[in-house]
PDB file of N, CA, C, O and CB in Angstrom:
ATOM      1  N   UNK A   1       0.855  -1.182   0.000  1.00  0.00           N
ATOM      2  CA  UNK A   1       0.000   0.000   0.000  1.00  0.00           C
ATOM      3  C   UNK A   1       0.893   1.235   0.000  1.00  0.00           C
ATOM      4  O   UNK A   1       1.922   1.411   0.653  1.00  0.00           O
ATOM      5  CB  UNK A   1      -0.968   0.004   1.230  1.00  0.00           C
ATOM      6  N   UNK A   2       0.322   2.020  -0.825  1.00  0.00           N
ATOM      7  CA  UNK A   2       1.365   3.480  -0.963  1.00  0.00           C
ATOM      8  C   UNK A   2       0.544   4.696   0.157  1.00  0.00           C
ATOM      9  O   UNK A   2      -0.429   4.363   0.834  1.00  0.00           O
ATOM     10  CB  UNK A   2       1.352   4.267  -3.085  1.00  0.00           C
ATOM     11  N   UNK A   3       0.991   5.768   0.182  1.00  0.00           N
ATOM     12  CA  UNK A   3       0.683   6.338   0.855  1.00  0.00           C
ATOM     13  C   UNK A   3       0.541   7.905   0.008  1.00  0.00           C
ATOM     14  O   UNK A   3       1.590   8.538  -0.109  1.00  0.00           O
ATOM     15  CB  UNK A   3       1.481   6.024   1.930  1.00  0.00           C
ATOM     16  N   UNK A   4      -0.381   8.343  -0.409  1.00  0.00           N
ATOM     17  CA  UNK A   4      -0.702   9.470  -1.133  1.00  0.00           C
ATOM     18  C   UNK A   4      -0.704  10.999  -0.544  1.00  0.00           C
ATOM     19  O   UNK A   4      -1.643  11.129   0.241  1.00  0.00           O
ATOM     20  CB  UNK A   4      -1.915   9.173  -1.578  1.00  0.00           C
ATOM     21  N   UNK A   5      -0.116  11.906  -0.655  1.00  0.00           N
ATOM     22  CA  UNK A   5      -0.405  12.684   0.076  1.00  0.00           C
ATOM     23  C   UNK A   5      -1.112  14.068  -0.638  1.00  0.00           C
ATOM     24  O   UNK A   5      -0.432  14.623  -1.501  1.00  0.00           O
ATOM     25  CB  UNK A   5       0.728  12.800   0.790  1.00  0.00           C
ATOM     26  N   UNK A   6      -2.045  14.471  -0.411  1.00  0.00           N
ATOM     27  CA  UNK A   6      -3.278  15.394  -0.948  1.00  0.00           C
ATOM     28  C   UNK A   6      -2.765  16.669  -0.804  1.00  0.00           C
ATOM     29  O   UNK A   6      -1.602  16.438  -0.473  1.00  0.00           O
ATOM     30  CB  UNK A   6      -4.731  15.285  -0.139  1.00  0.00           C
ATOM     31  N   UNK A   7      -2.888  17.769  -0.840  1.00  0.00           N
ATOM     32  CA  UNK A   7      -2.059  18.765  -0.955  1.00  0.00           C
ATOM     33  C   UNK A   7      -3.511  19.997  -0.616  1.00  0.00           C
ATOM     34  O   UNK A   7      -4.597  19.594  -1.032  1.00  0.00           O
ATOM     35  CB  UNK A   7      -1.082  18.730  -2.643  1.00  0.00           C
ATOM     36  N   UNK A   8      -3.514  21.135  -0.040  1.00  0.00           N
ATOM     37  CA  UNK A   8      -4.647  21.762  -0.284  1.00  0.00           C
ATOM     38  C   UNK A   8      -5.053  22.783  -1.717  1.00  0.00           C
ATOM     39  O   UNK A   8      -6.190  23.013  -2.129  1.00  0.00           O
ATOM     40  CB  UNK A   8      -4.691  22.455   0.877  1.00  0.00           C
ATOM     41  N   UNK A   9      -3.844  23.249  -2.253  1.00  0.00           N
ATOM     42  CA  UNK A   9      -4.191  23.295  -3.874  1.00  0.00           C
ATOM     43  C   UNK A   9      -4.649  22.795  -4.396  1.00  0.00           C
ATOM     44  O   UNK A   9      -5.453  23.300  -5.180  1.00  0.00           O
ATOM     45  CB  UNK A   9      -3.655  23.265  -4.627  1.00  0.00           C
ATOM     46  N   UNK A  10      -4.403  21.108  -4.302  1.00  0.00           N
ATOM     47  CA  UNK A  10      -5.124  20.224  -4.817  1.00  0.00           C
ATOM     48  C   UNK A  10      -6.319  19.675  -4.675  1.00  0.00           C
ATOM     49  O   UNK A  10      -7.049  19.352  -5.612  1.00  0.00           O
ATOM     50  CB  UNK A  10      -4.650  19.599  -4.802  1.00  0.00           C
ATOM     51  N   UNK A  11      -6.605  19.529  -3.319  1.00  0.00           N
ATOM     52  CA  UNK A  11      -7.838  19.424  -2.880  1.00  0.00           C
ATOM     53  C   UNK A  11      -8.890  21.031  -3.283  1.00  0.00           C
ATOM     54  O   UNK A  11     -10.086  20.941  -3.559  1.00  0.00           O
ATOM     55  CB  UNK A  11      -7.584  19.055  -1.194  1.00  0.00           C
ATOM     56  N   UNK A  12      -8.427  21.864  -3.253  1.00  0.00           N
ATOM     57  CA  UNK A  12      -9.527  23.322  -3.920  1.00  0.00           C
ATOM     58  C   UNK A  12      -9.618  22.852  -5.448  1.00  0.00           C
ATOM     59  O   UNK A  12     -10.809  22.784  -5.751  1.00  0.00           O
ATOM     60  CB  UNK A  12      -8.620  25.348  -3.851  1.00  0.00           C
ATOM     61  N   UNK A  13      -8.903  22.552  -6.371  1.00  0.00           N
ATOM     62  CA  UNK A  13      -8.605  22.354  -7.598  1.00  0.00           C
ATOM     63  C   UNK A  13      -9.625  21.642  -8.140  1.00  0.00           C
ATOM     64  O   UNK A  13     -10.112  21.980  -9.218  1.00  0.00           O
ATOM     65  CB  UNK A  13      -7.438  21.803  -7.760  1.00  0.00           C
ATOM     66  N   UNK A  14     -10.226  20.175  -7.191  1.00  0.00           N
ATOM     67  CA  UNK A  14     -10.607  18.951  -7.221  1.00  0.00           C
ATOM     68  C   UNK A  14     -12.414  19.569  -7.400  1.00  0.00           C
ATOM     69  O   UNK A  14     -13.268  19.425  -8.276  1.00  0.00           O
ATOM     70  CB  UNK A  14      -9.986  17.929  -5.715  1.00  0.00           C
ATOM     71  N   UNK A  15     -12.371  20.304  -6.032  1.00  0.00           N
ATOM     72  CA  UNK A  15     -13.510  20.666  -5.604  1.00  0.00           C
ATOM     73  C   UNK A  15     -14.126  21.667  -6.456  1.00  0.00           C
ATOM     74  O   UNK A  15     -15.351  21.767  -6.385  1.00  0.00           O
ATOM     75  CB  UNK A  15     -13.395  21.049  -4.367  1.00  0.00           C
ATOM     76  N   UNK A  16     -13.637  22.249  -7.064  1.00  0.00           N
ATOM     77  CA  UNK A  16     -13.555  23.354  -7.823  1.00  0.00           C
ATOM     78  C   UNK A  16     -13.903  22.847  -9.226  1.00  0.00           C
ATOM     79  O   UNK A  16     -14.322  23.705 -10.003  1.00  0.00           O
ATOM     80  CB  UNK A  16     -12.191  24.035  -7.696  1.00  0.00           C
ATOM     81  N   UNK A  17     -13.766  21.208  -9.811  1.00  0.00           N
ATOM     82  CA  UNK A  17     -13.974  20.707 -10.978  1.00  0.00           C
ATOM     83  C   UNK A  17     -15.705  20.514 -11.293  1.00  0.00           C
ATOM     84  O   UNK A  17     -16.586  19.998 -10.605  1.00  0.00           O
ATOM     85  CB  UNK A  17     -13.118  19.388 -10.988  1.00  0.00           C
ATOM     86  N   UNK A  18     -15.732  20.991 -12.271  1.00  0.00           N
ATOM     87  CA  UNK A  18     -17.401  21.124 -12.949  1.00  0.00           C
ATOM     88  C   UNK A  18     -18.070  19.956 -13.438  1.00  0.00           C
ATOM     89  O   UNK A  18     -19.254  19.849 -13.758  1.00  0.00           O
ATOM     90  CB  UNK A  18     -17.488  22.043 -14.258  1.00  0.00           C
ATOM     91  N   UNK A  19     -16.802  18.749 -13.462  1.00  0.00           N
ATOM     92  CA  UNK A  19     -16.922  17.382 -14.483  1.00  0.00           C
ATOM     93  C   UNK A  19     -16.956  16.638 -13.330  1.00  0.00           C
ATOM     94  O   UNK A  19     -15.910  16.235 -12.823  1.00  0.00           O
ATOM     95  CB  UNK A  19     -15.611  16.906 -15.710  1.00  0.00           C
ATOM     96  N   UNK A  20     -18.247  16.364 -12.763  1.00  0.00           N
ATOM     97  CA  UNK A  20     -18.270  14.593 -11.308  1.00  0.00           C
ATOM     98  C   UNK A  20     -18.040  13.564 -11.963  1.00  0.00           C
ATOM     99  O   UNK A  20     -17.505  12.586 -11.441  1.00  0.00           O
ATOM    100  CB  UNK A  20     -19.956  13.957 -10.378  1.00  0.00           C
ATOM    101  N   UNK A  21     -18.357  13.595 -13.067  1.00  0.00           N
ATOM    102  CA  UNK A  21     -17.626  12.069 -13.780  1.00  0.00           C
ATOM    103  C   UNK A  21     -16.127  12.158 -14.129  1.00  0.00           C
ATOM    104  O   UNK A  21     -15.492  11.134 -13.880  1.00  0.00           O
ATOM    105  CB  UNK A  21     -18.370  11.628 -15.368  1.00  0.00           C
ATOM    106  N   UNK A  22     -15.402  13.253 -14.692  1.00  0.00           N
ATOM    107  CA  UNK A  22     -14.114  13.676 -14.429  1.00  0.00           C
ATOM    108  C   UNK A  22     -13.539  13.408 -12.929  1.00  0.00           C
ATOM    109  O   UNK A  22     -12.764  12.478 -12.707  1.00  0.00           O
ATOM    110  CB  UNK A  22     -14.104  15.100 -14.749  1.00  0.00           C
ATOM    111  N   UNK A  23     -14.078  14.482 -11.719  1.00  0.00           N
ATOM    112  CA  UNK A  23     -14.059  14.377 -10.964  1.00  0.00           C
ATOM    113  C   UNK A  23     -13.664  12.773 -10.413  1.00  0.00           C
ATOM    114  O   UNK A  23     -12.499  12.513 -10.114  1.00  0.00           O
ATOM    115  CB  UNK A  23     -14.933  15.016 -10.839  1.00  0.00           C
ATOM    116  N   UNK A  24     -14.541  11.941 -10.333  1.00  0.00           N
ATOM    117  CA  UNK A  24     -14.999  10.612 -10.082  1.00  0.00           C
ATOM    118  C   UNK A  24     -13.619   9.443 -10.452  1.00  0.00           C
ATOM    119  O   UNK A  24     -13.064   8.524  -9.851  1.00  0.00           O
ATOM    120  CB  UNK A  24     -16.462  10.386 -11.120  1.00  0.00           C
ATOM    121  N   UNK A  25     -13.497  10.066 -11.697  1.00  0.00           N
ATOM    122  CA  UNK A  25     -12.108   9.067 -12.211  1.00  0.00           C
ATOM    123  C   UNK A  25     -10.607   9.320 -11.830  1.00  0.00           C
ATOM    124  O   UNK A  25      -9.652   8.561 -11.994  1.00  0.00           O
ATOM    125  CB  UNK A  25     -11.985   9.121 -13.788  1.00  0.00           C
ATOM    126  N   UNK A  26     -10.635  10.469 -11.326  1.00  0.00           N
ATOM    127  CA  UNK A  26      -9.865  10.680 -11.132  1.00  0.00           C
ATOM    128  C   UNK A  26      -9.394  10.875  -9.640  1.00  0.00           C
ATOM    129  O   UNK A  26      -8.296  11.346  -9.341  1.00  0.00           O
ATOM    130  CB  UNK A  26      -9.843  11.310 -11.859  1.00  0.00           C
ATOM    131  N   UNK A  27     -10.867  10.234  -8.249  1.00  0.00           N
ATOM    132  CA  UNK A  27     -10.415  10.029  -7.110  1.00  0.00           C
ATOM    133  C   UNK A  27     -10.450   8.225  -7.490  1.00  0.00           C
ATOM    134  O   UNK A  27      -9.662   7.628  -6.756  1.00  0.00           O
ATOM    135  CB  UNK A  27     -11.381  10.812  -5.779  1.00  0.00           C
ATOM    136  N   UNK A  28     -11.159   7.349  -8.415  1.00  0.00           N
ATOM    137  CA  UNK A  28     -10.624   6.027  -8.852  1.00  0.00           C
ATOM    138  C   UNK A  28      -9.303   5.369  -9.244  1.00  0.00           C
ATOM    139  O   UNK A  28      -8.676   4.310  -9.252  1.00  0.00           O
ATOM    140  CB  UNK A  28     -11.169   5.846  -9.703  1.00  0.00           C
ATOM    141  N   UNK A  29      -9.266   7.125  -9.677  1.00  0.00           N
ATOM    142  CA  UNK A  29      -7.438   6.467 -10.335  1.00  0.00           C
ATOM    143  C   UNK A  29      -6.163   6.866  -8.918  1.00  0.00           C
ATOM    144  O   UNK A  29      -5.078   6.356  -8.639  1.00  0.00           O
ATOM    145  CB  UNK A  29      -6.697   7.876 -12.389  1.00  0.00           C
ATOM    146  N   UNK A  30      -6.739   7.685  -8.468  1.00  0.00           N
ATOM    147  CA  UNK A  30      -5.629   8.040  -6.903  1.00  0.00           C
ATOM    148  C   UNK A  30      -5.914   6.387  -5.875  1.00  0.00           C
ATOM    149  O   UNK A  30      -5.024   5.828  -5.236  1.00  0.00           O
ATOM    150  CB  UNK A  30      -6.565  10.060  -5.559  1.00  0.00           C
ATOM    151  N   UNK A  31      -7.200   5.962  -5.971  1.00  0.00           N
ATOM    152  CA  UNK A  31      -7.268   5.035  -4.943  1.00  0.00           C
ATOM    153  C   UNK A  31      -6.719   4.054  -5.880  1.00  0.00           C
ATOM    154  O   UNK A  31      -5.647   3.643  -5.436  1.00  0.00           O
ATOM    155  CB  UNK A  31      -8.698   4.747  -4.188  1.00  0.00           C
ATOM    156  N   UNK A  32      -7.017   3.527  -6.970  1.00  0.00           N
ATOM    157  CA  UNK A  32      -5.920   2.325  -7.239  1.00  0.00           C
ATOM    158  C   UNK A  32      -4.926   2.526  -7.073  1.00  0.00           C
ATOM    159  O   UNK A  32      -4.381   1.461  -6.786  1.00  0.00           O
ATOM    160  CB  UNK A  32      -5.749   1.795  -8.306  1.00  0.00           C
ATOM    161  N   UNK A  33      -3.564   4.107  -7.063  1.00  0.00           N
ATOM    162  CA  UNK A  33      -2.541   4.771  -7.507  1.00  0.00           C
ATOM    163  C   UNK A  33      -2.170   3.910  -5.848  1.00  0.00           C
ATOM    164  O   UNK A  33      -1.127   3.256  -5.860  1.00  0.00           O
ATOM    165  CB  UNK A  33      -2.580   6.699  -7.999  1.00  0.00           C
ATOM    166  N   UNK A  34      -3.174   3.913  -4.177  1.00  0.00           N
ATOM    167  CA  UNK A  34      -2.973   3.779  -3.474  1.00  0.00           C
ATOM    168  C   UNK A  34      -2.821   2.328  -2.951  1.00  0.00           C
ATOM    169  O   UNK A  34      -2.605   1.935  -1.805  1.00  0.00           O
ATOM    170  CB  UNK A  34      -3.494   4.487  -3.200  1.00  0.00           C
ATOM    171  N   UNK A  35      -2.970   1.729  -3.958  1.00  0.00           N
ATOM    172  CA  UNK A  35      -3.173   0.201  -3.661  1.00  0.00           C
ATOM    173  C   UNK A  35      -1.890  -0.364  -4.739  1.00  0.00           C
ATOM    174  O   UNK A  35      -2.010  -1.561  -5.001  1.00  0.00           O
ATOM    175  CB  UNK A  35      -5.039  -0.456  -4.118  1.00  0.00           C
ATOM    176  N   UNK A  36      -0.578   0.392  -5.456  1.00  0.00           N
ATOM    177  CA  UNK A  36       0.145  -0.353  -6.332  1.00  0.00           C
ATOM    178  C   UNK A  36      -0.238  -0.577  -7.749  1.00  0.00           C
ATOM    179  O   UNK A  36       0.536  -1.002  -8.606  1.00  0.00           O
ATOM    180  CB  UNK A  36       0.262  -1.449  -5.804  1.00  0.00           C
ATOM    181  N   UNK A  37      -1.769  -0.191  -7.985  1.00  0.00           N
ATOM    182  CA  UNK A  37      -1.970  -0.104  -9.209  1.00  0.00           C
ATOM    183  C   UNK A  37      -1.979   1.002 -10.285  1.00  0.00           C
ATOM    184  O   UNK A  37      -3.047   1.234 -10.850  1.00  0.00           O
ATOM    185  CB  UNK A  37      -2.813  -0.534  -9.193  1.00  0.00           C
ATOM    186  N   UNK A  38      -0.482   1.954 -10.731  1.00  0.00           N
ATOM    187  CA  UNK A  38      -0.562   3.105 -11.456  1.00  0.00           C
ATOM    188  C   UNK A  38      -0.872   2.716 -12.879  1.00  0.00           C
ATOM    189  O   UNK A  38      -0.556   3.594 -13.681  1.00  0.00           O
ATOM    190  CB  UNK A  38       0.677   3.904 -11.323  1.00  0.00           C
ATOM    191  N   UNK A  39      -1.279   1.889 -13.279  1.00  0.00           N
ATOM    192  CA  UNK A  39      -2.276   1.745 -14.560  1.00  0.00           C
ATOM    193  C   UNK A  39      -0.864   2.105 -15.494  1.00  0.00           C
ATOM    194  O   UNK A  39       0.161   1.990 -14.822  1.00  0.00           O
ATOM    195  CB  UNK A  39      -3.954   3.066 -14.693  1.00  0.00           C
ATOM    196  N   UNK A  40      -0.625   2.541 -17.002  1.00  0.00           N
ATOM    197  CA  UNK A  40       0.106   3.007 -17.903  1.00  0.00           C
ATOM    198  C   UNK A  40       0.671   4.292 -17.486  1.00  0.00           C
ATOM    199  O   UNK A  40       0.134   5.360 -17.777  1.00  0.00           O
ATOM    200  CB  UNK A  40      -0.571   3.051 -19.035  1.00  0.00           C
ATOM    201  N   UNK A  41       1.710   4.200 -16.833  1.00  0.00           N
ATOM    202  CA  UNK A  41       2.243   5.236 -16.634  1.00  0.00           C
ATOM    203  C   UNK A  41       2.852   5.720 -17.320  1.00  0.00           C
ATOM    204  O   UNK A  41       3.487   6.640 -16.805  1.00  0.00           O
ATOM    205  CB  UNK A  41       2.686   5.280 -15.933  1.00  0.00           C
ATOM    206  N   UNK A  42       3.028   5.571 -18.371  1.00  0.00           N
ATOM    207  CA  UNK A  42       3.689   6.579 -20.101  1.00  0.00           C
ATOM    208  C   UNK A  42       2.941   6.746 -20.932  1.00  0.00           C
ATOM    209  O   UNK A  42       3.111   6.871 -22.145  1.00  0.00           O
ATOM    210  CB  UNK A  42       4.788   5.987 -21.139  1.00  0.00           C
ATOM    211  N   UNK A  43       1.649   6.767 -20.048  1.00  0.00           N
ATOM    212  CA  UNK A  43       0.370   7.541 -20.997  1.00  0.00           C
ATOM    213  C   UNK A  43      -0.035   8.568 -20.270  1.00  0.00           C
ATOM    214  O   UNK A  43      -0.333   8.558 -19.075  1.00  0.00           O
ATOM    215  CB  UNK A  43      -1.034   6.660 -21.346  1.00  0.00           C
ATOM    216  N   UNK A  44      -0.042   9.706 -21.223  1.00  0.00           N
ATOM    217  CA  UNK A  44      -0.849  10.558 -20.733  1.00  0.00           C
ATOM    218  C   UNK A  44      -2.142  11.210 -21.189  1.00  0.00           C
ATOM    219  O   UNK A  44      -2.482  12.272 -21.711  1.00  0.00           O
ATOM    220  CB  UNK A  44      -0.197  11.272 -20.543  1.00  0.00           C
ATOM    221  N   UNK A  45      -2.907   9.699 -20.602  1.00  0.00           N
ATOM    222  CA  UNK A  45      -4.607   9.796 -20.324  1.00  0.00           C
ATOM    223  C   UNK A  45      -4.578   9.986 -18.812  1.00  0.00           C
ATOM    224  O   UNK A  45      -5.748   9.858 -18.452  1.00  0.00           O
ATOM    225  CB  UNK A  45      -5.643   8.245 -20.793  1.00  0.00           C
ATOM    226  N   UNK A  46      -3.779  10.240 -17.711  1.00  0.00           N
ATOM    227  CA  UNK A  46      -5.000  10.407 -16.884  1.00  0.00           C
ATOM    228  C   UNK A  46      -5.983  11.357 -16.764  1.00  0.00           C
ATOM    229  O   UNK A  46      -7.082  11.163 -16.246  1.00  0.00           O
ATOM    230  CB  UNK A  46      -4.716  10.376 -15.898  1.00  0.00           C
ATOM    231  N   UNK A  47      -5.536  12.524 -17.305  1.00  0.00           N
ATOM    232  CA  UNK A  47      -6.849  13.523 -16.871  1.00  0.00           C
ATOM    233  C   UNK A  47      -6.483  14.509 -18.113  1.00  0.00           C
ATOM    234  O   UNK A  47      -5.433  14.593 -18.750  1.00  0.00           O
ATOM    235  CB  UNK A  47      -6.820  14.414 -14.986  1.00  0.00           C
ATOM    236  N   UNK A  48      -7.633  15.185 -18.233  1.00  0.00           N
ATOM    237  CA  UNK A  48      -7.217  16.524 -19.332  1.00  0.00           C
ATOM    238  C   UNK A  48      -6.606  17.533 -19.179  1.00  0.00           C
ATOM    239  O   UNK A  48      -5.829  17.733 -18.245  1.00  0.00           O
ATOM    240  CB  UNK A  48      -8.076  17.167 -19.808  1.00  0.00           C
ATOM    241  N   UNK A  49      -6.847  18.251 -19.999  1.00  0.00           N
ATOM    242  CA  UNK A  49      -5.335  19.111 -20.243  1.00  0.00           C
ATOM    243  C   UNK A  49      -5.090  19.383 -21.732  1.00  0.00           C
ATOM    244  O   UNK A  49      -5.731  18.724 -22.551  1.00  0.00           O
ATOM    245  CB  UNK A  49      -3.900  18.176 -19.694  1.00  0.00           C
ATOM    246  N   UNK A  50      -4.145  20.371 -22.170  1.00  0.00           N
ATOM    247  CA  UNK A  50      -3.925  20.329 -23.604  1.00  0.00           C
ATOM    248  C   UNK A  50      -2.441  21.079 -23.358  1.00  0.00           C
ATOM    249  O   UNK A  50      -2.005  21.377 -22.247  1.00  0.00           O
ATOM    250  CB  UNK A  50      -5.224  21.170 -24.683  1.00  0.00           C
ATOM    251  N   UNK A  51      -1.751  21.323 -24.655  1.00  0.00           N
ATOM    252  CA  UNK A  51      -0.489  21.681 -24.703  1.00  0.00           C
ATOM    253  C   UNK A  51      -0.387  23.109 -24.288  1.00  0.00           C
ATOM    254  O   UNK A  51       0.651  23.530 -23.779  1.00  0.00           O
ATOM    255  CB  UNK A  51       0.046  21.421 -25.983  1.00  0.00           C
ATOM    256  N   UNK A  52      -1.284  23.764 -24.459  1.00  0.00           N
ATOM    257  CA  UNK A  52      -1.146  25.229 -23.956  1.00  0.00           C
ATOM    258  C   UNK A  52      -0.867  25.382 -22.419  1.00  0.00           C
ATOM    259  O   UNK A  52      -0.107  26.260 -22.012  1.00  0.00           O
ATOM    260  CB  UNK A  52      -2.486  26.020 -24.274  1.00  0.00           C
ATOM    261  N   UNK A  53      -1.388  24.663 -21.726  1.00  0.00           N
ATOM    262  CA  UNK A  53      -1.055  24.423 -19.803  1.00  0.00           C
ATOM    263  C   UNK A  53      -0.437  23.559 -19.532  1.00  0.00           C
ATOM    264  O   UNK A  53      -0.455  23.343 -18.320  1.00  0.00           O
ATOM    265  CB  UNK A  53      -2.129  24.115 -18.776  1.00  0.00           C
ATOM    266  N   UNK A  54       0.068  22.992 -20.017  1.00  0.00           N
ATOM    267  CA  UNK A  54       1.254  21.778 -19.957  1.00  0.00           C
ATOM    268  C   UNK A  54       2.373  22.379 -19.322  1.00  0.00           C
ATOM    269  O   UNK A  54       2.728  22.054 -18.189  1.00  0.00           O
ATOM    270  CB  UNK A  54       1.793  21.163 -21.473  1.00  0.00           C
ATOM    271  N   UNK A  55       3.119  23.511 -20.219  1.00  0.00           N
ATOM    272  CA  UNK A  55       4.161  24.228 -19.085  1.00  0.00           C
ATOM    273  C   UNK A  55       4.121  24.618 -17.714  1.00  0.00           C
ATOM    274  O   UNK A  55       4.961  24.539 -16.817  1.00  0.00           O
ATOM    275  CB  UNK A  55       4.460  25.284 -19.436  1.00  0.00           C
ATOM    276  N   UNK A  56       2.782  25.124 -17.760  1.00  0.00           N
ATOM    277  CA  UNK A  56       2.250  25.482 -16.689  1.00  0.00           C
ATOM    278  C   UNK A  56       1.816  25.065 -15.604  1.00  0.00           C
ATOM    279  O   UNK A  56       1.788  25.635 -14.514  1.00  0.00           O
ATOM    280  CB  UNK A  56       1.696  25.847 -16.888  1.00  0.00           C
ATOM    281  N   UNK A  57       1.375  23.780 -15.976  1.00  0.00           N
ATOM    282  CA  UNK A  57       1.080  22.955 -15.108  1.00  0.00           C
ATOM    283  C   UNK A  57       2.646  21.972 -14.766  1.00  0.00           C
ATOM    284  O   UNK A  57       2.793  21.299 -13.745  1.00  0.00           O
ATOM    285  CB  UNK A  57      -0.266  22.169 -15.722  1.00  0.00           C
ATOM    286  N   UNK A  58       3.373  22.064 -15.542  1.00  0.00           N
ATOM    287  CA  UNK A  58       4.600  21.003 -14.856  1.00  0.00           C
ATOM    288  C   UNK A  58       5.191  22.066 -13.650  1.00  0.00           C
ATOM    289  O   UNK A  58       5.442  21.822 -12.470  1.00  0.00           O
ATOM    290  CB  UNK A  58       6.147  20.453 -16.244  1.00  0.00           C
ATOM    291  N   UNK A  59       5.298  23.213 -14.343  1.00  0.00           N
ATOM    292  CA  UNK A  59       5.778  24.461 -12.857  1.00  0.00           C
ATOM    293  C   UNK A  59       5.187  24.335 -11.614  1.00  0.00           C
ATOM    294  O   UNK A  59       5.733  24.133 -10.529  1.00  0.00           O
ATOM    295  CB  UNK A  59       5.358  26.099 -13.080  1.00  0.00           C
ATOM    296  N   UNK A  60       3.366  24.549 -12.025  1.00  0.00           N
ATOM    297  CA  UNK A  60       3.296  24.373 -10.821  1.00  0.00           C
ATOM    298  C   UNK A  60       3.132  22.902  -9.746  1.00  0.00           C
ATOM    299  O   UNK A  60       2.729  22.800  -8.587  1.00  0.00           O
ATOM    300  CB  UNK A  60       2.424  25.139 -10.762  1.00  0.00           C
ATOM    301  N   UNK A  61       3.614  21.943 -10.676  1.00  0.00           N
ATOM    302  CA  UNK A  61       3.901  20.116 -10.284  1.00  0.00           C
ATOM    303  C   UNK A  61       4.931  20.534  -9.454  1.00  0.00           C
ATOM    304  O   UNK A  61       4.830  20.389  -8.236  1.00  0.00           O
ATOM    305  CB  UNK A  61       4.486  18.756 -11.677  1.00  0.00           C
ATOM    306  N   UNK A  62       6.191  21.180 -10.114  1.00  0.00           N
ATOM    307  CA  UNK A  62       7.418  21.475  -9.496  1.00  0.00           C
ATOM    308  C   UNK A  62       7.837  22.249  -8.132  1.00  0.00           C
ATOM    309  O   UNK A  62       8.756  22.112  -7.324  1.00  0.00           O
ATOM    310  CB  UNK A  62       7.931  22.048 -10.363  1.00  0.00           C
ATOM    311  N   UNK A  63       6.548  23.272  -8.279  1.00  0.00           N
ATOM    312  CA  UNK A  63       6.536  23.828  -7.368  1.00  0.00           C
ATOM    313  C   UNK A  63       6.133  23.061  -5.571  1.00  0.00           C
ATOM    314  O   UNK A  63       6.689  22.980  -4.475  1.00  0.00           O
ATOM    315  CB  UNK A  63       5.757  24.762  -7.957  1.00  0.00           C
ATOM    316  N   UNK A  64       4.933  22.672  -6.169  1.00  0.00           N
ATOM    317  CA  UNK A  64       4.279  21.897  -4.974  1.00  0.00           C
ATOM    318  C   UNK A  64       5.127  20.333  -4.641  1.00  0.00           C
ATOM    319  O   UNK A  64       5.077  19.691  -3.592  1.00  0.00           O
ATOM    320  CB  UNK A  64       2.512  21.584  -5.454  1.00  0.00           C
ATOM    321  N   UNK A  65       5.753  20.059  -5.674  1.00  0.00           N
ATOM    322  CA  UNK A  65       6.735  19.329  -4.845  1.00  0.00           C
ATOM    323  C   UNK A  65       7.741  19.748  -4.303  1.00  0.00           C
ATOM    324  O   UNK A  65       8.067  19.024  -3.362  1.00  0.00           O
ATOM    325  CB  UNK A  65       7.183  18.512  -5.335  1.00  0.00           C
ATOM    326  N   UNK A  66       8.569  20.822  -4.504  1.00  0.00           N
ATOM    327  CA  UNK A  66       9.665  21.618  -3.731  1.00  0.00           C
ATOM    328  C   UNK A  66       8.470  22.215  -1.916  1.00  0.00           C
ATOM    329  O   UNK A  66       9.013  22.492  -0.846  1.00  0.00           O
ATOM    330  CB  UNK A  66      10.362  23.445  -5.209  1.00  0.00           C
ATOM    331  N   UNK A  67       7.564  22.231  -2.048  1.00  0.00           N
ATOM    332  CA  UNK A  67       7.413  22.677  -0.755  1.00  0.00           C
ATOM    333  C   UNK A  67       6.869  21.589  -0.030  1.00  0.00           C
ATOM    334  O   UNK A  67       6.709  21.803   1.171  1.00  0.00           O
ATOM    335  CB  UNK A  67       6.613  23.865  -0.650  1.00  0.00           C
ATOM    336  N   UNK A  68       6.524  20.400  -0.490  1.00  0.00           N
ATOM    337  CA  UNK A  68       6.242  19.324   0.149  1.00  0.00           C
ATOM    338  C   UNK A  68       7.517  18.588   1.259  1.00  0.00           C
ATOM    339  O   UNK A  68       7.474  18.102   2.390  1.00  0.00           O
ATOM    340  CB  UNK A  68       5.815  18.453  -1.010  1.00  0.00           C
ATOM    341  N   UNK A  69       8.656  18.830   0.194  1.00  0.00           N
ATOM    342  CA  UNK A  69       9.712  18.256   0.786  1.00  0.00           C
ATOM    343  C   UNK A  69      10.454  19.009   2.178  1.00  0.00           C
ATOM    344  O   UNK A  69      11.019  18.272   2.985  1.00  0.00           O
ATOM    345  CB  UNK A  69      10.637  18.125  -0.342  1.00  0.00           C
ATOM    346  N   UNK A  70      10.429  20.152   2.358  1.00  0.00           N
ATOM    347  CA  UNK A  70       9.922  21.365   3.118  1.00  0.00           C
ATOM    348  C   UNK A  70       9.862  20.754   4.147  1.00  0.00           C
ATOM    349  O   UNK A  70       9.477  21.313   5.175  1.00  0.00           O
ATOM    350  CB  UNK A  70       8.669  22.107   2.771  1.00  0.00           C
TER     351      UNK A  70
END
């Protein structure tokens, strides 16, 4: 069993999503993520997105892991 840790950006982010079936798959895919099962991890289907926030979103990946470690 892994141990996930939720972040509160992330949790507003979540809550903040307009798509419950989006939503939905994507607390399915954290609880398998929590049980050893990361599904294709050199795909990137888990969630949407397009190339325009891609930079943007790896910054702020980068970011919130530099203050996790903190």
């Amino acid at each position: 069993m892994f141990t996930l840790v939720r972040s509160s950006p992330f949790d507003e982010w979540l809550s903040g999503l307009a798509d419950r079936k989006g939503k939905a798959r994507i607390l399915a895919r954290l609880t398998s993520a929590a049980h050893g099962n990361f599904g294709d991890c050199g795909a990137t289907v888990l969630c949407g997105g397009d190339k325009g926030s891609q930079r943007r979103d790896i910054e702020r990946a980068k970011e919130l892991a530099r203050e996790l470690k903190e």
